[in-house]
PDB file of N, CA, C and O in Angstrom:
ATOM      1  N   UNK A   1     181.388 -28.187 155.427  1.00  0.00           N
ATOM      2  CA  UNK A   1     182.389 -27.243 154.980  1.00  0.00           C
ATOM      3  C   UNK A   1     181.704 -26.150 154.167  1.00  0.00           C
ATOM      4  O   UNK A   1     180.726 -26.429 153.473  1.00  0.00           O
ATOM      5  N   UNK A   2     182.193 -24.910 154.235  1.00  0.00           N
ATOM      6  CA  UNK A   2     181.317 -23.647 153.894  1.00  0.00           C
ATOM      7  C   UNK A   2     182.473 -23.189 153.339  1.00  0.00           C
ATOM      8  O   UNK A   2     183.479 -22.859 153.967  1.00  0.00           O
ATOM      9  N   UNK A   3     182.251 -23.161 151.589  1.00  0.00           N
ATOM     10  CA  UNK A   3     183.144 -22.339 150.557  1.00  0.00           C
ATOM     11  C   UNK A   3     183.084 -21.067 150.688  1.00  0.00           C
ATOM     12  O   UNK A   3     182.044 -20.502 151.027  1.00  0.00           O
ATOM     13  N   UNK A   4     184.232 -20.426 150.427  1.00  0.00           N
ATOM     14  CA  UNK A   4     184.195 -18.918 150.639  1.00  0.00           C
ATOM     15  C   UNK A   4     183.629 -18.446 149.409  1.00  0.00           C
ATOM     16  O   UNK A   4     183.558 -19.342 148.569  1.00  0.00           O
ATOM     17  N   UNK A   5     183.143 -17.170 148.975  1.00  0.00           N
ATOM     18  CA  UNK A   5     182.394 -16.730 147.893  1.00  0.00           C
ATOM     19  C   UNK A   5     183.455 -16.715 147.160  1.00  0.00           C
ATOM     20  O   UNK A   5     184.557 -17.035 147.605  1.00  0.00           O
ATOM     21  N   UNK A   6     183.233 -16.319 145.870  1.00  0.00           N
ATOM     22  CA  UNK A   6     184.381 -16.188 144.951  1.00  0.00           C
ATOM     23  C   UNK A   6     184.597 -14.764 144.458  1.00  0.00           C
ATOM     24  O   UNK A   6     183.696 -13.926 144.442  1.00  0.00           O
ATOM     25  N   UNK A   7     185.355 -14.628 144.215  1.00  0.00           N
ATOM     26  CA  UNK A   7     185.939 -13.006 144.271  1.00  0.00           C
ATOM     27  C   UNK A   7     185.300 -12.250 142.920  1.00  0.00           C
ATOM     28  O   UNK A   7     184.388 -12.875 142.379  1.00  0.00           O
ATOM     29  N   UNK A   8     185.597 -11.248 142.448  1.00  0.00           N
ATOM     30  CA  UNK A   8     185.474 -10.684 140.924  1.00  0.00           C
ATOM     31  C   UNK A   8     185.912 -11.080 139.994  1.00  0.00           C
ATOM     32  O   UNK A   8     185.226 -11.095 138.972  1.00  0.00           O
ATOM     33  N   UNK A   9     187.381 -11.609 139.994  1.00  0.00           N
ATOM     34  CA  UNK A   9     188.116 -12.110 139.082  1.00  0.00           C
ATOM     35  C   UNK A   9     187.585 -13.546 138.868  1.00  0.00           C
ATOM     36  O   UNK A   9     187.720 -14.060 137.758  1.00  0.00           O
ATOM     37  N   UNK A  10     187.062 -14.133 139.751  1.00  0.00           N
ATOM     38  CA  UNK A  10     186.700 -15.693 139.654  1.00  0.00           C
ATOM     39  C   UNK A  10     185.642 -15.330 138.682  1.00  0.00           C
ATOM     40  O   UNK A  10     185.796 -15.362 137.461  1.00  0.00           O
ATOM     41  N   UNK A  11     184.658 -15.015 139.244  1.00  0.00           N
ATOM     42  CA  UNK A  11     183.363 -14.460 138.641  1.00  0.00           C
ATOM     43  C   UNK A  11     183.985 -14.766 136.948  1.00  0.00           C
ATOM     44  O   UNK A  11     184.039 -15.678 136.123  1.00  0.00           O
ATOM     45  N   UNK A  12     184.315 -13.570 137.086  1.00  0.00           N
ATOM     46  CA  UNK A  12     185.055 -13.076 135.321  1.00  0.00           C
ATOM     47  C   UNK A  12     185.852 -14.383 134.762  1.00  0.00           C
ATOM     48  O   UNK A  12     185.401 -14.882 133.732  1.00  0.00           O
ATOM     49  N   UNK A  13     186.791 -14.867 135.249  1.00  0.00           N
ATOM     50  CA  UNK A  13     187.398 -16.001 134.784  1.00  0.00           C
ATOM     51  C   UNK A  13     186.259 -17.355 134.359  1.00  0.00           C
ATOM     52  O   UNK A  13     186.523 -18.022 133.359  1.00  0.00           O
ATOM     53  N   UNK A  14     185.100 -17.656 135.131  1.00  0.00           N
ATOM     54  CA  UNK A  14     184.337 -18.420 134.914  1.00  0.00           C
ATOM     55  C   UNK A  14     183.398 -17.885 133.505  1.00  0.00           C
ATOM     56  O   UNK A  14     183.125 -18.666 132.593  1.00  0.00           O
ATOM     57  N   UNK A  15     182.998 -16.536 133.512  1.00  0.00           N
ATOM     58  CA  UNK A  15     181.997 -16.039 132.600  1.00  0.00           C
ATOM     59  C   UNK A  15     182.884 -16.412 131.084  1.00  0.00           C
ATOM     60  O   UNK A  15     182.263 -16.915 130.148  1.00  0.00           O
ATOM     61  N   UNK A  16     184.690 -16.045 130.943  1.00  0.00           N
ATOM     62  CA  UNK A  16     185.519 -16.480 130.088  1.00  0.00           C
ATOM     63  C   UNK A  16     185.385 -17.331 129.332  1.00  0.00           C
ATOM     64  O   UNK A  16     185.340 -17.210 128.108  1.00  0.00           O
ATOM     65  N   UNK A  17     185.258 -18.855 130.305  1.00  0.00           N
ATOM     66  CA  UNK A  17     185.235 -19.989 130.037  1.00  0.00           C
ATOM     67  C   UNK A  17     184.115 -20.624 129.634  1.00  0.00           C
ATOM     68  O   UNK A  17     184.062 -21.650 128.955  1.00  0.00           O
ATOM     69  N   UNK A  18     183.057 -19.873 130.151  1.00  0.00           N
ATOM     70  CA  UNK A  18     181.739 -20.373 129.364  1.00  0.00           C
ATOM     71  C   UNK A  18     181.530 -19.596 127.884  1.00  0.00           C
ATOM     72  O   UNK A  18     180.842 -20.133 127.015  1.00  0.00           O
ATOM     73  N   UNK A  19     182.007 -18.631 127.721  1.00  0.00           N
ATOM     74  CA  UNK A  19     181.704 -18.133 126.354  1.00  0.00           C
ATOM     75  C   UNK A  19     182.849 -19.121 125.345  1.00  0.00           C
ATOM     76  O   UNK A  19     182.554 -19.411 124.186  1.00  0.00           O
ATOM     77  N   UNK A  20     183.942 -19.490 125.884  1.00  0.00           N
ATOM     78  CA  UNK A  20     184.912 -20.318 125.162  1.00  0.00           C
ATOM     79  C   UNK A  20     184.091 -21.372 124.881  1.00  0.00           C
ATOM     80  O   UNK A  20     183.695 -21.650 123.749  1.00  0.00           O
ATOM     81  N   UNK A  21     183.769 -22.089 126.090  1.00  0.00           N
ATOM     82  CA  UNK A  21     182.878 -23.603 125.814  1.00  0.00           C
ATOM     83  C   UNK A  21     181.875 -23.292 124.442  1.00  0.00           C
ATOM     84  O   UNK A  21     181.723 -23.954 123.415  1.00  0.00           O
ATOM     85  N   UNK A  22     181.259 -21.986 124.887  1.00  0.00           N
ATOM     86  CA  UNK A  22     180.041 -21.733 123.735  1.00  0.00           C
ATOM     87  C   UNK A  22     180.034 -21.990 122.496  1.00  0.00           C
ATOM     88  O   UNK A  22     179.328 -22.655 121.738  1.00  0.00           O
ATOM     89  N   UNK A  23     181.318 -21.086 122.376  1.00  0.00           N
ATOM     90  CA  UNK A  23     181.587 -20.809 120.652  1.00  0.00           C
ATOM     91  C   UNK A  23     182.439 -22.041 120.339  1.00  0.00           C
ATOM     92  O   UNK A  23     182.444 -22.461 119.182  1.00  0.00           O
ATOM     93  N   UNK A  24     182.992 -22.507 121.064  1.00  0.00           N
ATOM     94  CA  UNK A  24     183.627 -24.256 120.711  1.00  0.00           C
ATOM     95  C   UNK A  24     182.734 -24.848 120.261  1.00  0.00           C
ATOM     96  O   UNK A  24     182.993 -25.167 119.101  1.00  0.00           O
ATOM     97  N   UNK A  25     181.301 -25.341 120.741  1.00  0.00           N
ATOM     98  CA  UNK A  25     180.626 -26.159 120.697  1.00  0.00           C
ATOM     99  C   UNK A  25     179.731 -25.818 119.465  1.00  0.00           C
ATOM    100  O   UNK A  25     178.949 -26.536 118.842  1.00  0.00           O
ATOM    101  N   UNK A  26     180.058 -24.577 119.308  1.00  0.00           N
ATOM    102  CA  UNK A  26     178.668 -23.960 117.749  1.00  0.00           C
ATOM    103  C   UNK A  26     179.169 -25.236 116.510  1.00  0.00           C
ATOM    104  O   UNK A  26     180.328 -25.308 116.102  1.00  0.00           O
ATOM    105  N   UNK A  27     178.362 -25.913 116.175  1.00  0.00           N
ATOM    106  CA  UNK A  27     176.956 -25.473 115.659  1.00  0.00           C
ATOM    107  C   UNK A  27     175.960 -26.638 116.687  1.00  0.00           C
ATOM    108  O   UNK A  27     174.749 -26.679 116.907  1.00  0.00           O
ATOM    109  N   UNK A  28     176.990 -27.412 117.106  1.00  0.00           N
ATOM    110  CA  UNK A  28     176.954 -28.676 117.807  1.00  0.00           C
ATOM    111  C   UNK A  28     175.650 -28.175 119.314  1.00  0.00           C
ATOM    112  O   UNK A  28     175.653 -27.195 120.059  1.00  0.00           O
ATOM    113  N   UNK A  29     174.653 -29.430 119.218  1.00  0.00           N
ATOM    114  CA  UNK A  29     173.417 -28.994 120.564  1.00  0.00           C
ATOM    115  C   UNK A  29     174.904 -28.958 122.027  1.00  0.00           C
ATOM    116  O   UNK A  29     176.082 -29.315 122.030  1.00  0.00           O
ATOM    117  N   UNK A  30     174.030 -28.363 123.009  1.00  0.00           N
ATOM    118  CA  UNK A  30     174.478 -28.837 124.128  1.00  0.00           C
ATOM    119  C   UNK A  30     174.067 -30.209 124.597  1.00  0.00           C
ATOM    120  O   UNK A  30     174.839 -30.789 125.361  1.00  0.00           O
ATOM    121  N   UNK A  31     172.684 -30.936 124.149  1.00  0.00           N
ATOM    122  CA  UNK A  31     172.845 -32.231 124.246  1.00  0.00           C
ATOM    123  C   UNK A  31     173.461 -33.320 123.765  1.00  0.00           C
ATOM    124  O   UNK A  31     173.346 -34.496 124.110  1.00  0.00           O
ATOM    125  N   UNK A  32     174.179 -32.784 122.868  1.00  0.00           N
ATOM    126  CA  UNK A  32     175.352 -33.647 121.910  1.00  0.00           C
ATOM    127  C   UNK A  32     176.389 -33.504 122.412  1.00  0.00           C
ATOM    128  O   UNK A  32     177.002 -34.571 122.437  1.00  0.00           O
ATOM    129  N   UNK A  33     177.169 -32.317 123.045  1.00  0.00           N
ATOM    130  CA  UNK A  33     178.032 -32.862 123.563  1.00  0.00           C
ATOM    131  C   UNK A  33     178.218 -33.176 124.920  1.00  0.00           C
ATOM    132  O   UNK A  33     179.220 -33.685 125.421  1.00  0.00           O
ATOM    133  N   UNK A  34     177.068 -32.800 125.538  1.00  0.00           N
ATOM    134  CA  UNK A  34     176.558 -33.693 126.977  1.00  0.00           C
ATOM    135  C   UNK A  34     176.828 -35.151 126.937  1.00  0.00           C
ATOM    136  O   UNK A  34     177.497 -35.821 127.724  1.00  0.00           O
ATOM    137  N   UNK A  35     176.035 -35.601 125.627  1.00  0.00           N
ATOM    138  CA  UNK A  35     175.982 -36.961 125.033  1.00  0.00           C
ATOM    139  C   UNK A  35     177.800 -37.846 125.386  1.00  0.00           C
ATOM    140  O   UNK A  35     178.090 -38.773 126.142  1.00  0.00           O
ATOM    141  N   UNK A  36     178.768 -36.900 124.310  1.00  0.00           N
ATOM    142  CA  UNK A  36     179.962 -37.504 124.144  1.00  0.00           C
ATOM    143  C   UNK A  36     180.559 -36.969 125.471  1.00  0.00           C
ATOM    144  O   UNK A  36     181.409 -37.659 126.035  1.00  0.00           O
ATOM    145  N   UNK A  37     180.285 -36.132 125.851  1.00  0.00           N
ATOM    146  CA  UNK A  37     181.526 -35.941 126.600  1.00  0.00           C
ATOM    147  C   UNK A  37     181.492 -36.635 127.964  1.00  0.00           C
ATOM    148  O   UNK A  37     182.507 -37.049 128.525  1.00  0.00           O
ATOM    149  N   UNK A  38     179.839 -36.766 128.621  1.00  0.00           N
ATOM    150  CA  UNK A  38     179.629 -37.585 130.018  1.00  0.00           C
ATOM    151  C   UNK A  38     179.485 -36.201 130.732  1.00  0.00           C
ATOM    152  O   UNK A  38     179.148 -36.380 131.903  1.00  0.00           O
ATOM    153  N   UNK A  39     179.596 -35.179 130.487  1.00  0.00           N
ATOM    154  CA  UNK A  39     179.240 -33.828 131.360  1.00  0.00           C
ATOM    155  C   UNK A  39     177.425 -33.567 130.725  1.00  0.00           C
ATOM    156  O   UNK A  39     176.861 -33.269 129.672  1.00  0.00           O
ATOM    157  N   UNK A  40     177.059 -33.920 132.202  1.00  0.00           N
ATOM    158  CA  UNK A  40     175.353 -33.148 132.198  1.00  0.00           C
ATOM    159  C   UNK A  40     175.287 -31.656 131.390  1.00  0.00           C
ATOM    160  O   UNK A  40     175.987 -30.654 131.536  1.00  0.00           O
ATOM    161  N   UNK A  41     173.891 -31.991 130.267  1.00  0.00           N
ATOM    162  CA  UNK A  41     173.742 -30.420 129.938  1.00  0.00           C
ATOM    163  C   UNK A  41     173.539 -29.746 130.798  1.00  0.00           C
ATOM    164  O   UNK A  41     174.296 -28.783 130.672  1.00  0.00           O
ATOM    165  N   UNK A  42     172.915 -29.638 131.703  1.00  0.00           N
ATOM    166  CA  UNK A  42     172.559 -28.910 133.001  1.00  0.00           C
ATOM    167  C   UNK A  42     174.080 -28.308 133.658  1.00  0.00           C
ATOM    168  O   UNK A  42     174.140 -27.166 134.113  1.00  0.00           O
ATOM    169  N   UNK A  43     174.940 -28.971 133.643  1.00  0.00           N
ATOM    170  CA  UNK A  43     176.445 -28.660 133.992  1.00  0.00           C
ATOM    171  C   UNK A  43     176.651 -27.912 132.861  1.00  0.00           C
ATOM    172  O   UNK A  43     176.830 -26.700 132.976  1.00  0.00           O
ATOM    173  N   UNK A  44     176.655 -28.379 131.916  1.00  0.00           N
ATOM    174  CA  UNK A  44     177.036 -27.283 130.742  1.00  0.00           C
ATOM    175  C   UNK A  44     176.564 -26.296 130.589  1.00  0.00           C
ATOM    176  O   UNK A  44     177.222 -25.387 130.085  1.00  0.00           O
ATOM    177  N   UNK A  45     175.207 -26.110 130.981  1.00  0.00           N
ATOM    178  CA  UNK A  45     174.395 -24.942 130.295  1.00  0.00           C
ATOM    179  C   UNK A  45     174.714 -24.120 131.555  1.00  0.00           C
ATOM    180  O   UNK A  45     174.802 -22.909 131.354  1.00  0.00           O
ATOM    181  N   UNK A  46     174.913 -24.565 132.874  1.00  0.00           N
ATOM    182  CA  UNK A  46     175.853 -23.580 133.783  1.00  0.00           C
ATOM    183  C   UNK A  46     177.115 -23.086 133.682  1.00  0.00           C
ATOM    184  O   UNK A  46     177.547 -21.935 133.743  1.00  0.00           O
ATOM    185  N   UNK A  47     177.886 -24.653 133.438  1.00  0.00           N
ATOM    186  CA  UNK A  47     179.323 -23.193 133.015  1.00  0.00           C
ATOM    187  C   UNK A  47     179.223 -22.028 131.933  1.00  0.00           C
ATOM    188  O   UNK A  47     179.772 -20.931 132.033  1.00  0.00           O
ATOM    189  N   UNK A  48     178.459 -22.445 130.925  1.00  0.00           N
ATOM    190  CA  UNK A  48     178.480 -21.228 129.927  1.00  0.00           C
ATOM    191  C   UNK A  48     177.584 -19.816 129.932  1.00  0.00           C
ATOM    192  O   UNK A  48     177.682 -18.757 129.313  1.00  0.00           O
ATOM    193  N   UNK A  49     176.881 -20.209 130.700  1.00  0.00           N
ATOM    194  CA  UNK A  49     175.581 -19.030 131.427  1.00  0.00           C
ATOM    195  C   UNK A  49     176.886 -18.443 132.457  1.00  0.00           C
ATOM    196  O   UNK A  49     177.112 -17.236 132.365  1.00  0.00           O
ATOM    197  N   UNK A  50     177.583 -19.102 133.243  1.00  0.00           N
ATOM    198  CA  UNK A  50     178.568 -18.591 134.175  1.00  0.00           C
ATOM    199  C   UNK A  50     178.225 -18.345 135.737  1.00  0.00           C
ATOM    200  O   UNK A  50     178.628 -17.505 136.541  1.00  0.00           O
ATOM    201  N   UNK A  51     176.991 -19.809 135.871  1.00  0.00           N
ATOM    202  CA  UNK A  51     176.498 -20.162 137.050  1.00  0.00           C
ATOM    203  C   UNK A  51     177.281 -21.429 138.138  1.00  0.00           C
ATOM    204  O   UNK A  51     176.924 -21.831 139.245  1.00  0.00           O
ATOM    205  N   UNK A  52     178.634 -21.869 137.158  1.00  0.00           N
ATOM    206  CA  UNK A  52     179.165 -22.785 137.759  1.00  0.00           C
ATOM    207  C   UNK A  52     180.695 -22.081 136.992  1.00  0.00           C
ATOM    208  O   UNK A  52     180.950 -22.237 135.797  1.00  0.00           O
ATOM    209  N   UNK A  53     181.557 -21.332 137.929  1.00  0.00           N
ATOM    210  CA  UNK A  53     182.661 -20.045 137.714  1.00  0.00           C
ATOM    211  C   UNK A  53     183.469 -21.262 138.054  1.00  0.00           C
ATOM    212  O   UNK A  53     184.165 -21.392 137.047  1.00  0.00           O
ATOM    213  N   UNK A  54     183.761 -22.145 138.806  1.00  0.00           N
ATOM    214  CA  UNK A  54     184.612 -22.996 138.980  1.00  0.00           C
ATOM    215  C   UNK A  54     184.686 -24.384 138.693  1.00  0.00           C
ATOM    216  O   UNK A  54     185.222 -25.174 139.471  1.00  0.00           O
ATOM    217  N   UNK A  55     184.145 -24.738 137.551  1.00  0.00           N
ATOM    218  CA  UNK A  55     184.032 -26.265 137.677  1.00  0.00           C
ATOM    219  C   UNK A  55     185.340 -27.157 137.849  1.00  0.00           C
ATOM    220  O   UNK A  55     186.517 -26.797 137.865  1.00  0.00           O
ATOM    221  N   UNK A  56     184.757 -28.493 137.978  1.00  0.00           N
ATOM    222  CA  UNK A  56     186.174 -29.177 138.498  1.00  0.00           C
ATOM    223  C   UNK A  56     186.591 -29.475 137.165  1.00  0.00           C
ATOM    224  O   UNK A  56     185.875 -29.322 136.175  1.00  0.00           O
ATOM    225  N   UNK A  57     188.280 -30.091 137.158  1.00  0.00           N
ATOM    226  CA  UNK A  57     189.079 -30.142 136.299  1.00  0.00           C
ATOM    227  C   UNK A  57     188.540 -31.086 135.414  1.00  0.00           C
ATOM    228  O   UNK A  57     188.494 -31.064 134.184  1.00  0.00           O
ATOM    229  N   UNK A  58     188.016 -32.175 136.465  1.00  0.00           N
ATOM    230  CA  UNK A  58     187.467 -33.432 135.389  1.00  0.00           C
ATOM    231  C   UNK A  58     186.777 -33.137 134.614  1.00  0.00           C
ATOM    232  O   UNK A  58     186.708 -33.789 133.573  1.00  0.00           O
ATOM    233  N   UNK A  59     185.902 -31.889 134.868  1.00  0.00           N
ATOM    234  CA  UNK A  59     184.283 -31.924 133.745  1.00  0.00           C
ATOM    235  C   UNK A  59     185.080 -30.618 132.997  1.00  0.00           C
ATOM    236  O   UNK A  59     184.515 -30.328 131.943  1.00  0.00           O
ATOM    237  N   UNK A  60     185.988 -29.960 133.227  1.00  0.00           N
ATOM    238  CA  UNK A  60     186.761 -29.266 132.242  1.00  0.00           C
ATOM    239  C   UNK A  60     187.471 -29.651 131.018  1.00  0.00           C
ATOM    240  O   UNK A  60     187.608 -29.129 129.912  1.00  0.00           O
ATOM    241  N   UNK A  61     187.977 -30.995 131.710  1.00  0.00           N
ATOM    242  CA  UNK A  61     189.382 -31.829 130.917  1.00  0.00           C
ATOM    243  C   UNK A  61     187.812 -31.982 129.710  1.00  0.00           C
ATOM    244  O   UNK A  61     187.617 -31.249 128.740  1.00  0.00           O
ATOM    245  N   UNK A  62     186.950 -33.072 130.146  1.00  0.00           N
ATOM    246  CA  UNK A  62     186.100 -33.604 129.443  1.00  0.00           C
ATOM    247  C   UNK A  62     185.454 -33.057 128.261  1.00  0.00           C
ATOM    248  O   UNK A  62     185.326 -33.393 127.083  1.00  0.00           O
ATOM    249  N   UNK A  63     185.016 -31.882 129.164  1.00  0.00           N
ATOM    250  CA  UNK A  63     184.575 -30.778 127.540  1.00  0.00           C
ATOM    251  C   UNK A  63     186.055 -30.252 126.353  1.00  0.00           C
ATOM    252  O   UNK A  63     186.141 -30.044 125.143  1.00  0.00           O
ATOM    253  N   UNK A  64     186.784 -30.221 127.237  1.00  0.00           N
ATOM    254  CA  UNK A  64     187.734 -29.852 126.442  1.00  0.00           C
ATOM    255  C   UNK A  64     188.046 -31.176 125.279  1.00  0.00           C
ATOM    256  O   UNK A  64     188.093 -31.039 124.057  1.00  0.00           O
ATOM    257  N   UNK A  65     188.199 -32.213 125.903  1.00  0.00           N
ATOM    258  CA  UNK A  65     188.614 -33.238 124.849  1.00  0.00           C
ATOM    259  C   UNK A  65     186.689 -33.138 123.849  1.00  0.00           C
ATOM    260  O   UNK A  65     186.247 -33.494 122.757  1.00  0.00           O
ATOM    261  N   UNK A  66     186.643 -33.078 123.954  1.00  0.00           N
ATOM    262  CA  UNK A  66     184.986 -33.730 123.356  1.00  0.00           C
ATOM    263  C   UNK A  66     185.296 -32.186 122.148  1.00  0.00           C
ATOM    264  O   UNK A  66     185.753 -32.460 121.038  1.00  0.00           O
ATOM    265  N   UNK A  67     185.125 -31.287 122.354  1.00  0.00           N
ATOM    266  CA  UNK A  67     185.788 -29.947 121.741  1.00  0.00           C
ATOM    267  C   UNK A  67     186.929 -29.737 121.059  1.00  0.00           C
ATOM    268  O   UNK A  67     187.137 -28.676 120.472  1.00  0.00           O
ATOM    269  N   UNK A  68     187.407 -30.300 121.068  1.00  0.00           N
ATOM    270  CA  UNK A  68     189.027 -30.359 120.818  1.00  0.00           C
ATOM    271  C   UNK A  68     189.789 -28.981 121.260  1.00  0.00           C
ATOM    272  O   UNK A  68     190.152 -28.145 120.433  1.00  0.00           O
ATOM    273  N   UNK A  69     189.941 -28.880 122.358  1.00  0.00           N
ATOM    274  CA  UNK A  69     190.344 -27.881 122.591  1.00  0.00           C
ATOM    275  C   UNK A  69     191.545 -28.302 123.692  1.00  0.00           C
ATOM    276  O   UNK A  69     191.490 -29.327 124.370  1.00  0.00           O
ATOM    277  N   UNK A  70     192.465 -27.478 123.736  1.00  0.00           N
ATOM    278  CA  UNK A  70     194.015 -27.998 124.839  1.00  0.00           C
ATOM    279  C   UNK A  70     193.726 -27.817 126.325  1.00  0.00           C
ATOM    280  O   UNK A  70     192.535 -27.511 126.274  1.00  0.00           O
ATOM    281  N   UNK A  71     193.906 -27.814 127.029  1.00  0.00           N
ATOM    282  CA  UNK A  71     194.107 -27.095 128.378  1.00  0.00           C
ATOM    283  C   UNK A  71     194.710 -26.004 128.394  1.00  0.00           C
ATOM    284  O   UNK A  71     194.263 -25.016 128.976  1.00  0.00           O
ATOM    285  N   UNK A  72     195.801 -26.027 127.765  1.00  0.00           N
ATOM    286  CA  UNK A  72     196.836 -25.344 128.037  1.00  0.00           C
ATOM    287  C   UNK A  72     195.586 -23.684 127.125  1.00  0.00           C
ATOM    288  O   UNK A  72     195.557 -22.511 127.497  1.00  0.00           O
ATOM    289  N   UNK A  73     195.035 -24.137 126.313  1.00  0.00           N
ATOM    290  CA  UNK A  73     194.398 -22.995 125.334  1.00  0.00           C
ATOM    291  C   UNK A  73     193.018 -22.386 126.356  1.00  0.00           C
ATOM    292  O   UNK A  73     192.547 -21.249 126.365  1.00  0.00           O
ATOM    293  N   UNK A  74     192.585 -23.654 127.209  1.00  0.00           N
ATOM    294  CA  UNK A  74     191.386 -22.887 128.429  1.00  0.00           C
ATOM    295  C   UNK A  74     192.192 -21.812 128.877  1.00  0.00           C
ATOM    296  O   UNK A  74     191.982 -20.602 128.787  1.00  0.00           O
ATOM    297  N   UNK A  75     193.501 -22.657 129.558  1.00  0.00           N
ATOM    298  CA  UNK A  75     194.072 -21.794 130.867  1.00  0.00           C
ATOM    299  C   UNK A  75     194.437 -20.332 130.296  1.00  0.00           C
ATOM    300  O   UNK A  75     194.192 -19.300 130.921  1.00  0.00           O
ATOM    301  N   UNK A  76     195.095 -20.375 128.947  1.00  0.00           N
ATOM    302  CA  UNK A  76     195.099 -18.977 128.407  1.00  0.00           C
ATOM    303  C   UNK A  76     194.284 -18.126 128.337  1.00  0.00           C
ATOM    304  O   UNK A  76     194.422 -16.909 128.453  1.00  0.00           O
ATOM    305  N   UNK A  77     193.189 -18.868 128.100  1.00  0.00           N
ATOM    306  CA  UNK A  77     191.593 -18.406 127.276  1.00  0.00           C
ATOM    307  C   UNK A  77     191.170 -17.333 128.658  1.00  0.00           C
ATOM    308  O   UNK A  77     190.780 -16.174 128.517  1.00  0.00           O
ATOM    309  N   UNK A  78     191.332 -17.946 129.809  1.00  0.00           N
ATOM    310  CA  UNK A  78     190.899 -17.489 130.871  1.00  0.00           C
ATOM    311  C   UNK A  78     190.991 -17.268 132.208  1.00  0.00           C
ATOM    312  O   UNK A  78     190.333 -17.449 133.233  1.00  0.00           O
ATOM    313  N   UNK A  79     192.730 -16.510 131.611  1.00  0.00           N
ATOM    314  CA  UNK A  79     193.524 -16.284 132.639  1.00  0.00           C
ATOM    315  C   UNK A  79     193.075 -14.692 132.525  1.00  0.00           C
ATOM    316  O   UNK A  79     192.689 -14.141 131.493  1.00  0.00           O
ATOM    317  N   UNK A  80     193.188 -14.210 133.565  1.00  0.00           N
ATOM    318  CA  UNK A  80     193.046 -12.413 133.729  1.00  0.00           C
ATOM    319  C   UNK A  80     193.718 -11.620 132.312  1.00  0.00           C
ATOM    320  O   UNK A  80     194.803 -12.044 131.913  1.00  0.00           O
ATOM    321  N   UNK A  81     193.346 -10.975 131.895  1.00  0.00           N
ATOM    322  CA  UNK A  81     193.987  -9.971 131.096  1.00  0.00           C
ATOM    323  C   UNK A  81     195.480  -9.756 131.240  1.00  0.00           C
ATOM    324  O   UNK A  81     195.804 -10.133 132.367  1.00  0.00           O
ATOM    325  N   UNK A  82     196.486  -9.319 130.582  1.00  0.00           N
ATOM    326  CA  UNK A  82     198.093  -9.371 130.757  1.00  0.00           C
ATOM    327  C   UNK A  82     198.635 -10.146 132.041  1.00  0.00           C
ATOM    328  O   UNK A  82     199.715 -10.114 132.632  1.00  0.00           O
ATOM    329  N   UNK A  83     197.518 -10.816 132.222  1.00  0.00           N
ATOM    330  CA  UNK A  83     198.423 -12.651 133.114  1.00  0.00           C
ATOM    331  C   UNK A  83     198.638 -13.448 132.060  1.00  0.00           C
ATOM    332  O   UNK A  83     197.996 -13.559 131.016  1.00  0.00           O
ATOM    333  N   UNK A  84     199.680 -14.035 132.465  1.00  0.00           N
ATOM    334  CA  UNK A  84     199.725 -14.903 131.583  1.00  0.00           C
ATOM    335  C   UNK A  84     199.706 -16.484 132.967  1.00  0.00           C
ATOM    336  O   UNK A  84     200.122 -16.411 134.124  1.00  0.00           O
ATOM    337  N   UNK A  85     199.170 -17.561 132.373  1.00  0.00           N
ATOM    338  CA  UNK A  85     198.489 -19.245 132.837  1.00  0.00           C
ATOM    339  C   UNK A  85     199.818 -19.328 133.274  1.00  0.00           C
ATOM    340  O   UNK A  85     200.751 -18.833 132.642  1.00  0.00           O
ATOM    341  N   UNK A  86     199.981 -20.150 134.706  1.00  0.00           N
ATOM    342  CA  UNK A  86     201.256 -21.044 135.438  1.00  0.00           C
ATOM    343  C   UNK A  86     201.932 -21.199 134.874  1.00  0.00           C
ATOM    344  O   UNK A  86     203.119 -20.880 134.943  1.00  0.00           O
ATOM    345  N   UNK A  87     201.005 -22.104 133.643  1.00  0.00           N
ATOM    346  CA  UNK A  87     202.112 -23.541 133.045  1.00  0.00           C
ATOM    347  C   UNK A  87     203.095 -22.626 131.883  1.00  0.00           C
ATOM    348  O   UNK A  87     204.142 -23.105 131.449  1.00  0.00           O
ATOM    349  N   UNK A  88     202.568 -21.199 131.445  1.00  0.00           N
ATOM    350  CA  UNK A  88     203.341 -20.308 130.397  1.00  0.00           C
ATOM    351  C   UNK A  88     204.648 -20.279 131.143  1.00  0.00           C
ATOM    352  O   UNK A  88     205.643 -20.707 130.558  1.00  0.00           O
ATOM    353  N   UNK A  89     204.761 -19.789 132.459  1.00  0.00           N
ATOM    354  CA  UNK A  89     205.349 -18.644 133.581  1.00  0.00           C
ATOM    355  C   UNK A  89     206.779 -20.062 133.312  1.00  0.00           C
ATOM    356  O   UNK A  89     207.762 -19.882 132.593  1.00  0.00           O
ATOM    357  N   UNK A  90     206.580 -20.959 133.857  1.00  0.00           N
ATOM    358  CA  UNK A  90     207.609 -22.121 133.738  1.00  0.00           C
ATOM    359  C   UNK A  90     208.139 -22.832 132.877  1.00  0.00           C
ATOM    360  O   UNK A  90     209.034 -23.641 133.123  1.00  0.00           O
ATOM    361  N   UNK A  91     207.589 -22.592 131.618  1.00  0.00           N
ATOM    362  CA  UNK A  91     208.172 -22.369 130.801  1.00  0.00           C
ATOM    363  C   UNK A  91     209.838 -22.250 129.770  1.00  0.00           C
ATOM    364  O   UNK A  91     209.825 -21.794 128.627  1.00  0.00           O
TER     365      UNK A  91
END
């Protein structure tokens, strides 16, 4: 199976989410929370470089709990500019 490339906005939405992960994790190594969370630094040090624009939910959920951070606060974090995340819209 051959993924289609990812668009501009993906691009951008991923670069989002790694600067979020970043500044979450300050002052904390990336091998520390590699450590707790079960997500490879190597995975980490890609989403936040913004070499892995889509990671899966699991290694999302994961950093997020290890971070303390919501989902609901990613999906905001790094939804397009005056979009607002699904889960707002239904609300």
């Amino acid at each position: 199976m051959v993924r289609p490339p990812l668009s501009p906005q993906e691009h951008a939405r991923g670069e989002r989410l790694g600067v979020l992960l970043r500044e979450a994790r300050r002052p904390r190594s990336m091998a520390e929370i590699a450590a707790i969370s079960g997500v490879p630094a190597e995975t980490l040090r890609k989403i936040e470089t913004g070499r892995i624009a889509t990671p899966a939910f699991f290694t999302v959920a994961a950093l997020a709990a290890t971070l303390g951070l919501s989902l609901e606060e990613i999906a905001r974090h790094c939804a397009m500019p005056g979009q607002e995340p699904a889960s707002a819209l239904t609300a």
